[in-house]
C-alpha positions in Angstrom: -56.5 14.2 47.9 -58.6 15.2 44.5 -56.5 16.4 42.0 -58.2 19.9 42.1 -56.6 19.6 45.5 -53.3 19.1 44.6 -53.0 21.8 41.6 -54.2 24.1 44.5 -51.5 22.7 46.8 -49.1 23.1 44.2 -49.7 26.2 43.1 -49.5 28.0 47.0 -46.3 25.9 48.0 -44.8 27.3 44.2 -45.9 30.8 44.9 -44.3 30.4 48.3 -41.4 29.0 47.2 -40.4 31.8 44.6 -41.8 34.4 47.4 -38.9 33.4 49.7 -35.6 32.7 47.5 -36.1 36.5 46.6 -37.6 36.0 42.8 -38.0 39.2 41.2 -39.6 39.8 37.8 -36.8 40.8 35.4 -38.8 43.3 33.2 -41.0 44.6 36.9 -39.5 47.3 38.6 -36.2 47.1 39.0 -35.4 44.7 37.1 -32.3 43.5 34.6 -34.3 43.8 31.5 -35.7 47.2 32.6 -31.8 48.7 33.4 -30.8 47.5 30.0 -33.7 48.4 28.0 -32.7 50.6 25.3 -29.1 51.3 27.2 -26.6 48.8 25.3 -24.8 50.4 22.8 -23.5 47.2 20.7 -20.3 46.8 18.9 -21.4 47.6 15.3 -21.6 44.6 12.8 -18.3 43.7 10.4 -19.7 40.7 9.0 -23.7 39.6 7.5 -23.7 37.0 10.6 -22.8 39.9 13.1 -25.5 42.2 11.2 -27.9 39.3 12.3 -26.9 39.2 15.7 -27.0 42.5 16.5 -30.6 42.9 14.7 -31.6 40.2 16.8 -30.2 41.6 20.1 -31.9 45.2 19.4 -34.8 43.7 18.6 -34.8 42.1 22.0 -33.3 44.6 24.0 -34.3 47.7 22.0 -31.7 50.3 20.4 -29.6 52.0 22.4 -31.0 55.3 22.9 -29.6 56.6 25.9 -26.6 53.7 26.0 -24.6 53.7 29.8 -23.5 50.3 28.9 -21.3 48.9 25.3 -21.8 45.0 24.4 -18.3 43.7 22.4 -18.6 40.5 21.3 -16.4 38.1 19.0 -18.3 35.0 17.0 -16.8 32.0 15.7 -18.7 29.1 13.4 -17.1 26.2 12.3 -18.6 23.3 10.0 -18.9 20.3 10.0 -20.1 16.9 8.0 -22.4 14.7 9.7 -24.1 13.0 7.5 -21.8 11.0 4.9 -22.8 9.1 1.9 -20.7 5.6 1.1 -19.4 7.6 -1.3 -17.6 10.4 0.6 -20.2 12.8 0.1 -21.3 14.7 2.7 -25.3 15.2 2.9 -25.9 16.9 6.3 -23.9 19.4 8.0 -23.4 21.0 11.3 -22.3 24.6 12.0 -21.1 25.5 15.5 -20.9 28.9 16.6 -19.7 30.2 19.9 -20.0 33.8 20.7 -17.5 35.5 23.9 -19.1 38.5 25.0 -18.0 41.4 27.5 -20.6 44.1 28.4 -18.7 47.2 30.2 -19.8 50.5 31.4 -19.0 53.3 29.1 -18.0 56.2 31.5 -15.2 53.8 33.4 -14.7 50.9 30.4 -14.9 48.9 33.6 -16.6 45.1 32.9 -20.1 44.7 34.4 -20.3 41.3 32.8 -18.6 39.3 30.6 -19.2 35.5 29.0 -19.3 32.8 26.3 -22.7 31.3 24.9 -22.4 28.3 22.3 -25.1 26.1 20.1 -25.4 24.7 17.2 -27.7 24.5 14.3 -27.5 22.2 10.7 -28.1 22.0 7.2 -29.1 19.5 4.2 -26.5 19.9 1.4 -28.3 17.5 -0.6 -30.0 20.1 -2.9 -28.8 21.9 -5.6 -25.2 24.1 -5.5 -27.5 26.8 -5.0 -30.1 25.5 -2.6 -27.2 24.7 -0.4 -25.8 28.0 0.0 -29.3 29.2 0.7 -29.7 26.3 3.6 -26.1 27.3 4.9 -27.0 30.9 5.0 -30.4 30.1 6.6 -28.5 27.8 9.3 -25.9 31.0 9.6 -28.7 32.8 10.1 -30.6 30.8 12.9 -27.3 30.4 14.3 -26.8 33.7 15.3 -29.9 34.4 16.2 -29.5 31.4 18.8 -26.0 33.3 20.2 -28.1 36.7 20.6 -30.9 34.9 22.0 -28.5 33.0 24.9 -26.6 36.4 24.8 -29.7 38.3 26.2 -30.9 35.8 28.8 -27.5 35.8 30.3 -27.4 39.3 30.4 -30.6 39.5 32.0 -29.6 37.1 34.9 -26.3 38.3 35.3 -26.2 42.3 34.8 -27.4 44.2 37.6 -30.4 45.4 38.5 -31.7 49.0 38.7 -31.1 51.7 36.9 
């Protein structure tokens, strides 16, 4: 079999496959992303880490404009050293955020979905007292954006479809 042959092959018994287990496009027609669109209303930001993850989550799921649905969430980041001198000093650091979520419907309060996400991101500390704190905040900032990011695709695959 050519290998012209095969990527045609491949590309039939992939379409197939998806054709029969049900696969639906979650931005077509009924979809997940579709429903949510523009309707989650998220739990307003106490902290400059929450600001980012709420930017980032209205920037992937829109603003709520006609919200049916309210995302509350709770983040937690820890720190770590990884990378130690012989002297004690720490060089390289790891932050570790997790982020428990619960999306409800806003007439009953009742849960449609709820989770955790969790990554990790790091930083060099090996700069200046200043260019540290920028790296940390740029690793907060990635960090988040990570959470929101995991936040949505779960969402997406777990909230139902329709509208």
């Amino acid at each position: 079999m050519s290998l012209s042959d095969r990527r045609t092959f491949l590309t039939i018994m992939a379409a197939g496959l998806a054709a029969g287990c049900g696969f639906a496009p979650v931005y077509g027609p009924g979809g997940t992303g579709t429903a949510l669109r523009g309707r989650v209303d998220v739990a307003g930001p106490d902290t400059r880490q929450d600001f980012v993850l709420v930017a980032r989550f209205e920037e992937r799921h829109g603003r709520a404009t006609t919200p049916i649905y309210r995302l509350d969430y709770s983040t937690s980041v820890t720190s770590t050293g990884v990378g130690i001198t012989g002297a004690d000093d720490v060089t390289r650091a790891n932050l570790t955020g997790s982020l428990d979520y619960v999306l409800s419907d806003r007439a009953t309060g009742a849960t449609v979905v709820s989770g955790q996400v969790s990554t990790f991101t790091a930083y060099s500390t090996t700069g200046s007292p200043v260019a540290t704190r920028a790296a940390r905040r740029d690793a907060e900032d990635r960090l988040m954006v990570a959470l929101a990011d995991q936040t949505v695709s779960q969402l997406l695959v777990r909230a139902p479809s329709g509208s």
